[in-house]
C-alpha positions as CSV (number, residue, x, y, z in Angstrom):
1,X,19.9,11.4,2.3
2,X,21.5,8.8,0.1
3,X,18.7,6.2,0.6
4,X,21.5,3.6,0.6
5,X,19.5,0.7,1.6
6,X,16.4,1.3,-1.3
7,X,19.1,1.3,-3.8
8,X,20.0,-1.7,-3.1
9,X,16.5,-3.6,-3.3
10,X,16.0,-2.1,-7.1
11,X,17.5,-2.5,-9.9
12,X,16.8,1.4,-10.5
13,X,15.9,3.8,-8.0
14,X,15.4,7.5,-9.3
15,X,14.8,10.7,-6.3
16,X,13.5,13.3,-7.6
17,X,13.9,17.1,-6.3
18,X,10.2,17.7,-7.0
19,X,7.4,16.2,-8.8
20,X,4.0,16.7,-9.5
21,X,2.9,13.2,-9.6
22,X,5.4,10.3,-8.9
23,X,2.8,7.7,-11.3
24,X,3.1,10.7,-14.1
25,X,6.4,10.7,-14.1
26,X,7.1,7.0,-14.3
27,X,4.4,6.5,-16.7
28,X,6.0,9.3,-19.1
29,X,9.7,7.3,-18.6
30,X,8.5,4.0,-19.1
31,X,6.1,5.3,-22.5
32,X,9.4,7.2,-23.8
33,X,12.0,4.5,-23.2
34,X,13.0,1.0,-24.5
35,X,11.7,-1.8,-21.3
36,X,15.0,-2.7,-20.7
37,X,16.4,0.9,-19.1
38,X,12.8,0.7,-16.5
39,X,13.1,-2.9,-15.7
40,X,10.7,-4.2,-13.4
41,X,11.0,-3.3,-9.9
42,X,12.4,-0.1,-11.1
43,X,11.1,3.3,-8.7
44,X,10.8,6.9,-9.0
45,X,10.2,8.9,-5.6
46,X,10.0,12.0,-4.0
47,X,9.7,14.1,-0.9
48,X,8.1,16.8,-2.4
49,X,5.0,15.8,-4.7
50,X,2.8,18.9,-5.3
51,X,-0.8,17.1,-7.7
52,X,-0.6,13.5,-5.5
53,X,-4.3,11.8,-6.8
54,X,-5.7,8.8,-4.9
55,X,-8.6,6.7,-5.7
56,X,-11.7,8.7,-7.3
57,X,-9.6,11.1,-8.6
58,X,-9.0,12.9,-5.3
59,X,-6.0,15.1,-5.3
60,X,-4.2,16.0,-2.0
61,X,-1.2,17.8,-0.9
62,X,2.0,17.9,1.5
63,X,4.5,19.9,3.1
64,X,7.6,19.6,1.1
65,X,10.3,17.2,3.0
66,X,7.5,15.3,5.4
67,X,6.0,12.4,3.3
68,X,7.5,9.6,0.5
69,X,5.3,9.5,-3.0
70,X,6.8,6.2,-4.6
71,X,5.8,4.8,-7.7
72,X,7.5,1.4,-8.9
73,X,7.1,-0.7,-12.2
74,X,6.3,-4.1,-11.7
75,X,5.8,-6.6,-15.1
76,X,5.3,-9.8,-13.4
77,X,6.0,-13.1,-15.7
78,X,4.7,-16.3,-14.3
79,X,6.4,-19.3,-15.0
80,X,8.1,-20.0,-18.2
81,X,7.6,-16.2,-18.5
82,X,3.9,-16.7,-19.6
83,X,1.9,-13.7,-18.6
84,X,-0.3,-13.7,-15.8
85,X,-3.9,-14.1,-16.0
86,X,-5.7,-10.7,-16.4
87,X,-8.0,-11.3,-13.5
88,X,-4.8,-12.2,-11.3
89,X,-3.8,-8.6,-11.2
90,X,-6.3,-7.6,-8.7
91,X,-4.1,-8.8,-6.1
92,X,-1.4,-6.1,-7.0
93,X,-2.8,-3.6,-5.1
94,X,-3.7,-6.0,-1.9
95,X,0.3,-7.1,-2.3
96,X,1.5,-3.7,-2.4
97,X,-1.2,-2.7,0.8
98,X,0.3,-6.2,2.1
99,X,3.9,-5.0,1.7
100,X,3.4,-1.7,3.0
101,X,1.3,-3.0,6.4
102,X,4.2,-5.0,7.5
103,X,7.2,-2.3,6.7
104,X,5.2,0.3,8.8
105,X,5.0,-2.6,11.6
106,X,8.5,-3.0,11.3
107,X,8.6,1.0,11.7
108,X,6.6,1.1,14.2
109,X,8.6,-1.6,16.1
110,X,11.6,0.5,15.4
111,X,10.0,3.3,17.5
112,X,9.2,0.8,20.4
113,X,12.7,-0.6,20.4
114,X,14.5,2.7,21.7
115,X,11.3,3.6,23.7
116,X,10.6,3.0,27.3
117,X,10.9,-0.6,28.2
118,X,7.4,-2.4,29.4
119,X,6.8,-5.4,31.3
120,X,10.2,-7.0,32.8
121,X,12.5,-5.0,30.8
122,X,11.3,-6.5,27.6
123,X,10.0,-3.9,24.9
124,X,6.4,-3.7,23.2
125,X,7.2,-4.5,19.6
126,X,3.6,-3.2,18.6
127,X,4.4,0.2,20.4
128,X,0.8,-0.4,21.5
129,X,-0.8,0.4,18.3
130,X,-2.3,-2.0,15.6
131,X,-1.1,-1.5,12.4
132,X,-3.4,-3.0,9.5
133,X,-4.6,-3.1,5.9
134,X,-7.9,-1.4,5.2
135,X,-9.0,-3.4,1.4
136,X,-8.2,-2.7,-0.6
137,X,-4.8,-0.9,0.1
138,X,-5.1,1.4,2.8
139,X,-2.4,1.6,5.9
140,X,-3.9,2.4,9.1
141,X,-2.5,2.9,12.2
142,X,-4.9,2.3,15.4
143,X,-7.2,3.2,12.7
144,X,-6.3,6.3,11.6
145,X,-4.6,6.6,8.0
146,X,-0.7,6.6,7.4
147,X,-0.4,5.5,3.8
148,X,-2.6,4.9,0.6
149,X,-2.0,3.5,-2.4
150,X,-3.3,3.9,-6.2
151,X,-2.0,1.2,-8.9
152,X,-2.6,1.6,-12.5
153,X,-2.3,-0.6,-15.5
154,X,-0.2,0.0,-18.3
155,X,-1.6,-2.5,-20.9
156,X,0.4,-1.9,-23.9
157,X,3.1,-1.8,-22.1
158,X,2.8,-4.9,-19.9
159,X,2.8,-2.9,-17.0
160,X,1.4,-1.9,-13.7
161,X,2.7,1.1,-11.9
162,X,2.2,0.8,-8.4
163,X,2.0,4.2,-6.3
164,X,2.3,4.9,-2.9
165,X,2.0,7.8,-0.2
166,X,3.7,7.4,3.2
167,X,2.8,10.2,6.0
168,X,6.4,10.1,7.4
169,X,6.8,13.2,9.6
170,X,3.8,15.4,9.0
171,X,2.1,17.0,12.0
172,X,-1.2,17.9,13.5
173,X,-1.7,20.8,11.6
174,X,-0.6,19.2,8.0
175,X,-3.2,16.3,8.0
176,X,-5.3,16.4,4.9
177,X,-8.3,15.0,7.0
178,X,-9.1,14.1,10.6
179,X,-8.7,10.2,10.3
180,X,-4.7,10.4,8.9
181,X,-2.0,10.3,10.9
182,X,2.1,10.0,10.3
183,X,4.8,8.0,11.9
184,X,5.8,10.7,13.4
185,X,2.7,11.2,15.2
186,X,1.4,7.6,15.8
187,X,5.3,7.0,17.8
188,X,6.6,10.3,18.2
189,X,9.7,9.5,16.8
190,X,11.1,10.4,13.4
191,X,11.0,7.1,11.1
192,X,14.4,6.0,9.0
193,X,12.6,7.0,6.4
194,X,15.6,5.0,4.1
195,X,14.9,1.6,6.4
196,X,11.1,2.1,5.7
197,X,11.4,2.5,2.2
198,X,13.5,-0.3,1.5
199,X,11.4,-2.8,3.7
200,X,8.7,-1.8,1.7
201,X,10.8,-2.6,-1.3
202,X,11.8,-5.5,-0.5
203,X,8.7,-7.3,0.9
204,X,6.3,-6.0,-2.5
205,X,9.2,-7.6,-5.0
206,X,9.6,-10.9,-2.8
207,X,5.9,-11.0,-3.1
208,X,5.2,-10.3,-6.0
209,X,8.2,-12.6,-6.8
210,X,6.0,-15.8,-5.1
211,X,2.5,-14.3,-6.4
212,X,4.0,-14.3,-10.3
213,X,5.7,-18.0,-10.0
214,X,2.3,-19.7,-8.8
215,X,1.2,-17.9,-12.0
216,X,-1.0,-15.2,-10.4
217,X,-3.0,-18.2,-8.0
218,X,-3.0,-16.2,-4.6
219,X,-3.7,-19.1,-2.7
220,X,-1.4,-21.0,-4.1
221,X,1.3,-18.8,-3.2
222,X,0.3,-18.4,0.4
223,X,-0.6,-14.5,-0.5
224,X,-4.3,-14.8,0.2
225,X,-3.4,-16.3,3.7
226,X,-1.1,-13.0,4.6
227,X,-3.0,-10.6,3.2
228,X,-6.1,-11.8,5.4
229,X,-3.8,-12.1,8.3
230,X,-3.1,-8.4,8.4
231,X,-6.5,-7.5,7.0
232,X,-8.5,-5.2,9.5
233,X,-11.2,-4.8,7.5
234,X,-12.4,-8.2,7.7
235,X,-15.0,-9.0,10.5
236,X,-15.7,-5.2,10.7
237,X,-19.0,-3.3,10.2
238,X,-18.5,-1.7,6.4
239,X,-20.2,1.2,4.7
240,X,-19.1,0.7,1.0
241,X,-19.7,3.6,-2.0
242,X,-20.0,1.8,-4.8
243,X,-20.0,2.9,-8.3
244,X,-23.1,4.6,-9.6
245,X,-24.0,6.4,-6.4
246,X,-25.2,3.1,-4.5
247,X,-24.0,2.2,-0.6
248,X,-23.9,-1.0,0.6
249,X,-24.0,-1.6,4.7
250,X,-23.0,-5.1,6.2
251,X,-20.1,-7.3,7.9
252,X,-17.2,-7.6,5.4
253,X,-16.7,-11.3,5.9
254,X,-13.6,-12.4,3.7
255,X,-11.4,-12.0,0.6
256,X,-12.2,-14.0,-2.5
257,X,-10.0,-15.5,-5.0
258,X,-9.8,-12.7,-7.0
259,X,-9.5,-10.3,-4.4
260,X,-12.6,-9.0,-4.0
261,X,-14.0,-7.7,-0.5
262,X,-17.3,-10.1,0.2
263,X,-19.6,-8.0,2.7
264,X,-22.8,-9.7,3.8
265,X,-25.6,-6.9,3.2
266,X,-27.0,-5.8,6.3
267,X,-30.3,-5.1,4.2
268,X,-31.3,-8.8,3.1
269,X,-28.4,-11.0,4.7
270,X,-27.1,-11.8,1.2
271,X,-23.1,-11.8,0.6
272,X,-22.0,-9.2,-2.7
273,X,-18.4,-9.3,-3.9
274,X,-17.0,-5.6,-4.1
275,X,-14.5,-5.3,-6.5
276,X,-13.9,-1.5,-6.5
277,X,-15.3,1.0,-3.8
278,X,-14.7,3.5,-1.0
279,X,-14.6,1.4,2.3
280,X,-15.5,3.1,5.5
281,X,-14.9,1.0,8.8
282,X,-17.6,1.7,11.4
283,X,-17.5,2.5,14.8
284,X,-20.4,0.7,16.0
């Protein structure tokens, strides 16, 4: 594949054969090299990533040829090319979940467009299946997982490295667990998997883009607003691990200014702002 269309959203966009971890790699090219040669907006990918981490330090694996690992290099200015406010950043990885949601919609309406036609001829864009963000940065589809997403700050560089891990063709026997799923399997058709990448592309830079010139104010910019539009997790029933071993049980009720999850505690009725944990939608 030439992956035409990415190349044309980035002002560098590097495919490699094989890689252990996508964020390693770009890390180690960004620590070795003058700014100017990784600019921002600038990606490394693969189809074959063999020590992928997530959040908590898991590690998982992938058949070779079946999933995207993309890492891209954002160093977002705000105006004036002041740097954004530290506490800003906590939006990165809600953008990038953001940005992600809607390119697996668009995906996912793809499908539906060459599909059986529904209701007077017209076609289902949805597919019938809800795609949404789990927060922080979670993709699910009808709730089962399709992509995740791990950014990490480069402080002395002025960067974040944002990386991501799209389920594009993998089937029932490669899942790594029992709630993920692919495109493949949530439509049963094989994605574009250039199309997909470059939406998602597109959408995290034009975001980030309208983020960095209200200088980091999410609201501001109208990013609050679409992140909470395709937010699934708000108004659900939560079980949150937090750090130091403690679980927290309650209604997630809304996203804060600075991106934190607010669930009201099922225990005492009391609202607690999670700013890092493992999010587990219940059923009931």
């Amino acid at each position: 594949m030439e992956w035409e269309r990415s190349a044309e959203v980035v002002p560098r966009l590097e495919f490699l054969e094989q890689a252990g971890s996508t964020n390693d790699e770009l890390r180690r090219a960004i620590e070795t090299a003058e700014a100017a040669d990784w600019p921002h907006g600038s990606v490394i990918f693969t189809d074959d990533q063999t020590a992928g981490r997530g959040r908590l330090g898991r590690t998982w694996l992938a058949p070779t040829g079946k999933t995207l690992a993309i890492s891209l290099v954002l160093r977002p200015d705000g105006p004036g090319g002041v740097a954004l406010p530290v506490e800003s950043f906590g939006w990165l990885p809600l953008i990038a979940g953001a940005a992600m949601t809607e390119a697996v919609r668009g995906a996912v309406a793809a499908a539906s467009e060459v599909g059986d036609a529904v209701d007077e001829g017209e076609v289902d864009a949805s597919g019938g299946l809800e795609v949404t963000l789990k927060w922080p940065n979670d993709v699910l589809v009808s709730g089962f997982k399709v992509c995740g997403i791990l950014c990490e700050l480069l402080p002395d560089r002025g960067a974040v490295i944002v990386g991501a891990g799209l389920n594009l063709t993998l089937d029932e026997h490669d899942l790594p667990t029992l709630t993920s799923t692919s495109l493949l399997l949530a439509t049963g058709r094989r994605p574009d998997a250039d199309a997909v990448l470059a939406d998602y592309l597109r959408r995290l830079l034009e975001m980030v883009a309208v983020f960095a010139a209200a200088g980091g104010d999410a609201a501001a910019a109208g990013i609050a607003d679409r992140v909470a539009s395709l937010c699934g997790t708000i108004g659900s029933e939560v079980r949150v691990e937090l750090p130091g071993d403690r679980l927290l049980v309650g209604t997630a009720e809304r996203i804060d200014r600075d991106g934190r999850l607010i669930v009201r505690d099922r225990a005492n009725d009391e609202p607690q702002a999670v700013a890092a944990g493992d999010v587990t939608h219940l059923r009931y």
